[in-house]
C-alpha positions in Angstrom: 59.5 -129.9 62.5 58.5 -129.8 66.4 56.3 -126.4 67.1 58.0 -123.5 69.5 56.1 -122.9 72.5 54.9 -119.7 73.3 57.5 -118.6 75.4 60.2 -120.0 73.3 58.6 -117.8 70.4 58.6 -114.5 72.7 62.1 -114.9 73.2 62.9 -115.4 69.8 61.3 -112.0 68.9 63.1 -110.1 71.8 66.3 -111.8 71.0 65.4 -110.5 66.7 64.6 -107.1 68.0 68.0 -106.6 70.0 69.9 -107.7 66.7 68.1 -105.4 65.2 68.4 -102.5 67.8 72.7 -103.4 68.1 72.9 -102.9 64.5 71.2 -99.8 64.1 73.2 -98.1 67.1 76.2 -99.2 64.8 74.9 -97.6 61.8 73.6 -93.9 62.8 71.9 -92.3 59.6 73.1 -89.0 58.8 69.6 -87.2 59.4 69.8 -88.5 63.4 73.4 -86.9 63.2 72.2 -83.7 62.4 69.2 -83.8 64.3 71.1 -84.2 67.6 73.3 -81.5 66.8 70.9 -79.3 66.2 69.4 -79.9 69.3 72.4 -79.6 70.9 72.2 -76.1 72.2 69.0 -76.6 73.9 69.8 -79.8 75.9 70.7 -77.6 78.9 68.2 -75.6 78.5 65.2 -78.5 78.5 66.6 -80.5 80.9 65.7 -83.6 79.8 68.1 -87.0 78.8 69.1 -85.9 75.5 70.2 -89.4 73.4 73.4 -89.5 71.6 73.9 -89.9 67.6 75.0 -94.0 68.8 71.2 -94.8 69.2 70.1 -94.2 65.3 67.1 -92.3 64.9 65.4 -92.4 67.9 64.9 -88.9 70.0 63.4 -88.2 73.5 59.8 -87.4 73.9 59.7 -83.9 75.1 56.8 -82.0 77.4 54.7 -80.2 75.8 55.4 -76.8 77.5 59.5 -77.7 77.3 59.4 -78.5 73.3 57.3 -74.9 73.1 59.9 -73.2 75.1 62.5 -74.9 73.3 60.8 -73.7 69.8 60.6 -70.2 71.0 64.2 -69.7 72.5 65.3 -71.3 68.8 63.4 -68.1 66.9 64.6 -65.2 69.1 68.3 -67.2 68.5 67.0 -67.0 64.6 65.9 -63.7 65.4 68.9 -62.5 67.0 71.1 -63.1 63.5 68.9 -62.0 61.4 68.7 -58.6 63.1 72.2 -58.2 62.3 72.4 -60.0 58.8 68.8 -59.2 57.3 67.5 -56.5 55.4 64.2 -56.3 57.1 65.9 -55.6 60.3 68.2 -52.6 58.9 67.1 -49.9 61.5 67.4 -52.4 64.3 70.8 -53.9 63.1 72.6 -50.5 62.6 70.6 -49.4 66.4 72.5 -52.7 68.0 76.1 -52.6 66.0 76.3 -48.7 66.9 75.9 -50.0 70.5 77.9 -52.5 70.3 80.7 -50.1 68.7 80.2 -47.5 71.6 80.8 -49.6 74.3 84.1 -50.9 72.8 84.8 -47.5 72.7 83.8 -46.4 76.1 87.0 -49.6 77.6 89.3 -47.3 75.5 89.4 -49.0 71.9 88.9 -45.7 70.1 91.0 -43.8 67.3 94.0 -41.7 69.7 96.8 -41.4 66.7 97.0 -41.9 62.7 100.5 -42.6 61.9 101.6 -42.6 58.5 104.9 -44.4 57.0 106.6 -43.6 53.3 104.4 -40.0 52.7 107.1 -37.4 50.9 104.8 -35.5 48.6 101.7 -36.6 49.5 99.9 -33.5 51.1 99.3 -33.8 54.9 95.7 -32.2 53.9 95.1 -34.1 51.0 95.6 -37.3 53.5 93.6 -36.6 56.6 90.6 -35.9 54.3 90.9 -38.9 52.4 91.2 -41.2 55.8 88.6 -39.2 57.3 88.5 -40.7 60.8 87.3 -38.3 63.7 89.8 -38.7 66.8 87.5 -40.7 69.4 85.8 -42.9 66.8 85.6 -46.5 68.0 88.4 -48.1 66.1 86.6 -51.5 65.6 84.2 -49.2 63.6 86.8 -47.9 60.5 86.2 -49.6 57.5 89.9 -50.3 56.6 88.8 -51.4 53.2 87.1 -48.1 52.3 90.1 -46.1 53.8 92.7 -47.6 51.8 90.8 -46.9 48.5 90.0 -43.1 49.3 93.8 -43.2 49.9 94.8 -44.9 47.0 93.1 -42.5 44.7 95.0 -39.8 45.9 98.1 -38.6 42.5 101.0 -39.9 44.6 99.5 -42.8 46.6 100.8 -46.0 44.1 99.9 -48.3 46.9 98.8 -48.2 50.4 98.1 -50.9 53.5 96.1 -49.9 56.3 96.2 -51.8 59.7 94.6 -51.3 63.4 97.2 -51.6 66.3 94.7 -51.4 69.5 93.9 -49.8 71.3 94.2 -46.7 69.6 95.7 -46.7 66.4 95.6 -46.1 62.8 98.8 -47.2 60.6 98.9 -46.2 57.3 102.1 -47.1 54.6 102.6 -45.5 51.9 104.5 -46.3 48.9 104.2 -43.0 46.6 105.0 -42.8 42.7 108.5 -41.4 41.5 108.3 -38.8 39.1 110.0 -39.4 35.9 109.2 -36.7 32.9 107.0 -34.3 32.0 104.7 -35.4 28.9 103.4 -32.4 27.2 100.0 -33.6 24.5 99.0 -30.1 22.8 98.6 -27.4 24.8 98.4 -29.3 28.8 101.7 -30.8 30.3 101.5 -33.1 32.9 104.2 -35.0 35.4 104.6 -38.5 34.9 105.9 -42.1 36.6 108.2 -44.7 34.8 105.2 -46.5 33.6 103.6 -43.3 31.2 100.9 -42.4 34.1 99.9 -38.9 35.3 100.5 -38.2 38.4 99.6 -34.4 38.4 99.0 -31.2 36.4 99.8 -29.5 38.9 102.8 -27.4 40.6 105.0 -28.5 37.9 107.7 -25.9 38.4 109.3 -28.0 40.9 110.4 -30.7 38.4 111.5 -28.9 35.7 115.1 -30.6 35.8 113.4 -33.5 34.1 113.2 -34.2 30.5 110.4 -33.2 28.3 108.5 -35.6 26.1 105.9 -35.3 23.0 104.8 -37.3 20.4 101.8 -40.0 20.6 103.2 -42.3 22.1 106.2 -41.5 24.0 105.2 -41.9 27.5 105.2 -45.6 27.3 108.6 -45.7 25.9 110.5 -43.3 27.3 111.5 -45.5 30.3 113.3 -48.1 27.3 115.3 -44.4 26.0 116.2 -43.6 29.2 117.6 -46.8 30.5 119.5 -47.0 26.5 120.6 -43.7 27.8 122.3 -44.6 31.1 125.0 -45.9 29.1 126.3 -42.6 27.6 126.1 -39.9 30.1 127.1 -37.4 27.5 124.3 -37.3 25.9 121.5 -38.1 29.3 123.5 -35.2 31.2 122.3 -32.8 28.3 119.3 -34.2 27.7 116.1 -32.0 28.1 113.7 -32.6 26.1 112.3 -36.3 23.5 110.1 -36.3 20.6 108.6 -39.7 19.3 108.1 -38.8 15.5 105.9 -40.9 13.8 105.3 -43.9 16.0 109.2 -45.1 14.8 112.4 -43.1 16.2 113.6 -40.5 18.9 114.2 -36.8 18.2 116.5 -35.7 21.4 117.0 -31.6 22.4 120.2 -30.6 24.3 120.8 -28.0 26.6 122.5 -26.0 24.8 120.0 -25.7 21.7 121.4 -28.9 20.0 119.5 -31.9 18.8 120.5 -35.6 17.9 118.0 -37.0 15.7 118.0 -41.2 16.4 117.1 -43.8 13.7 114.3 -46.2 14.1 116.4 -49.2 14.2 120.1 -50.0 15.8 120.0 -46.8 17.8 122.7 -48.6 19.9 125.1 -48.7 17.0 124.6 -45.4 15.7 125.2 -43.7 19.6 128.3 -45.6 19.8 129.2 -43.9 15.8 128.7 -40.9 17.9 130.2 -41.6 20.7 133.8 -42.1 18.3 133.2 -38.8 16.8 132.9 -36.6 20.2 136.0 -38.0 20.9 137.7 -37.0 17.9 135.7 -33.8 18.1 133.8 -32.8 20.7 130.9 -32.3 18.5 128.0 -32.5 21.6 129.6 -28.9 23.0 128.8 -27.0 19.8 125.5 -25.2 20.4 122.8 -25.2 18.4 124.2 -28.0 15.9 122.1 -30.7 14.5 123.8 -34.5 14.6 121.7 -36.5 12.0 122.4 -40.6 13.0 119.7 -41.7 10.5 122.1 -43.1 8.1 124.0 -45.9 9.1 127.3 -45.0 7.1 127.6 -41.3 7.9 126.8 -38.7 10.6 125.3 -35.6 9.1 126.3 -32.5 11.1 124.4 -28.8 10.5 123.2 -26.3 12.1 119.7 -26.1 13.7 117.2 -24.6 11.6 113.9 -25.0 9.5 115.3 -28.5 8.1 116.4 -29.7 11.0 113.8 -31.1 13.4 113.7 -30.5 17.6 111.6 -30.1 20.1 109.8 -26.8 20.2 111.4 -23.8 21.6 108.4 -23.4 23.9 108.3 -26.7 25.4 110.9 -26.7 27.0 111.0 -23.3 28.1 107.7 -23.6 29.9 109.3 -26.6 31.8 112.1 -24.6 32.5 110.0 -21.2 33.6 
């Protein structure tokens, strides 16, 4: 095998190392990726040739006082977030986002107006001290989070959405919580939604139209009676007042001083029974007359006394008062 001259050699290398060079420039590792991003932000400010990801993992050689300057303005950048996102920096990070707050405020995005949608029985007081907002605040500053759960625990608030609509604005909507009875456990009454939750204690006088329940219990199932209910007026229409005895049946009190006493199973069946007979008879207009459905062949009909359960005189008379 005939031997390579020295110059044939040298150009055998050069022509090796540009194979070499090509296919690394094809290939870029992932580590000269991120490096010339990272490096990105301070190409303008070095101005020097920056090399692209295509050339693999080769970077410029920098001067000594540009890679220094280029190391500093990299920690006041570091700096610079972690005043605003680090504990260490608290006092400093409050000092600057204050500014920063006031200064949106001084071009005019600050709280002019609260407007509120759906309130009926919310109290107007009850609402401005749960928003809390001072008119002028900068409105890039309210925490809409924490304003829509002070709102939310208001008794009537079931839901609430709080939005900003610059410059100036606060919208609030409301959805509130429909009264439905008044549950009375012992000695406190209280006025509550379909779904057996208090709204209040208070000013109850106002809804005393609505029925009266007791018994453990019969929050949670009055919504089912009512809705049974709907489908013979004669006996909602008179309605004022539920027991739940014994975690099994429905003990109703009429208007007038009457009481229908409900059996634990196919109430449905035994209200139509009684339906039939206050056609025949009219038997829901005597006053003061017990209507026993327990029994599924016969209605038991007497008059209201110590063997004949109702709700107690005083319960519904304090709704009523």
């Amino acid at each position: 095998m005939p031997k390579m001259k020295p110059t044939q050699m040298t150009r055998a290398r050069t022509r090796r190392t540009r194979r070499t060079t090509q296919s690394a420039g094809k290939m870029p590792s992932l580590v000269a990726r991120f490096a010339s991003i990272l490096f990105l932000p301070f190409k303008a400010l070095l101005r020097v040739p920056f090399k692209g990801v295509s050339k693999g993992f080769s970077l410029v050689r920098f001067a000594p006082w540009r890679l220094q300057f280029g190391v500093l303005a990299g920690v006041l950048v570091l700096m610079g977030v972690g005043i605003f996102t680090s504990e260490l920096g608290r006092p400093t990070s409050d000092y600057l986002r204050d500014s920063f707050y006031q200064a949106t405020a001084a071009t005019g995005l600050q709280v002019a107006d609260i407007t509120v949608e759906g309130r009926r029985r919310t109290q107007r007081e009850d609402l401005l001290t749960a928003i809390d907002i001072a008119p002028g605040a900068p409105i890039l500053e309210v925490d809409l989070t924490a304003v829509q759960a002070r709102v939310k625990t208001l008794p009537w608030v079931q839901s609430v959405s709080v939005i900003r609509r610059l410059p100036g604005i606060i919208h609030l909507h409301i959805s509130e919580r429909e009264p439905f009875a008044l549950y009375k456990d012992g000695t406190k009454t209280a006025l509550i939604d379909k779904s057996g939750d208090v709204i209040t204690r208070k000013y109850l006088k106002v809804f005393a139209h609505l029925p009266v329940l007791s018994g453990s219990g019969a929050p949670i199932r009055a919504q089912s009676l009512m809705d049974m209910l709907q489908d013979y007026p004669v006996v909602r229409n008179r309605l004022v007042a539920a027991e739940w005895i014994g975690g099994r049946r429905w003990s109703l009190t009429l208007d007038h001083g009457g009481a229908v006493h409900l059996p634990a199973k196919d109430v449905q069946n035994a209200l139509n029974r009684l339906m039939d007979l206050e056609r025949e008879r009219r038997i829901l207009a005597v006053e003061k007359q017990s209507i026993d459905l327990r029994l599924p062949d016969r209605i038991l009909l007497r008059p209201v006394g110590k063997n004949s359960r109702r709700a107690p005189e005083d319960l519904v008379m304090e709704a009523r008062s």
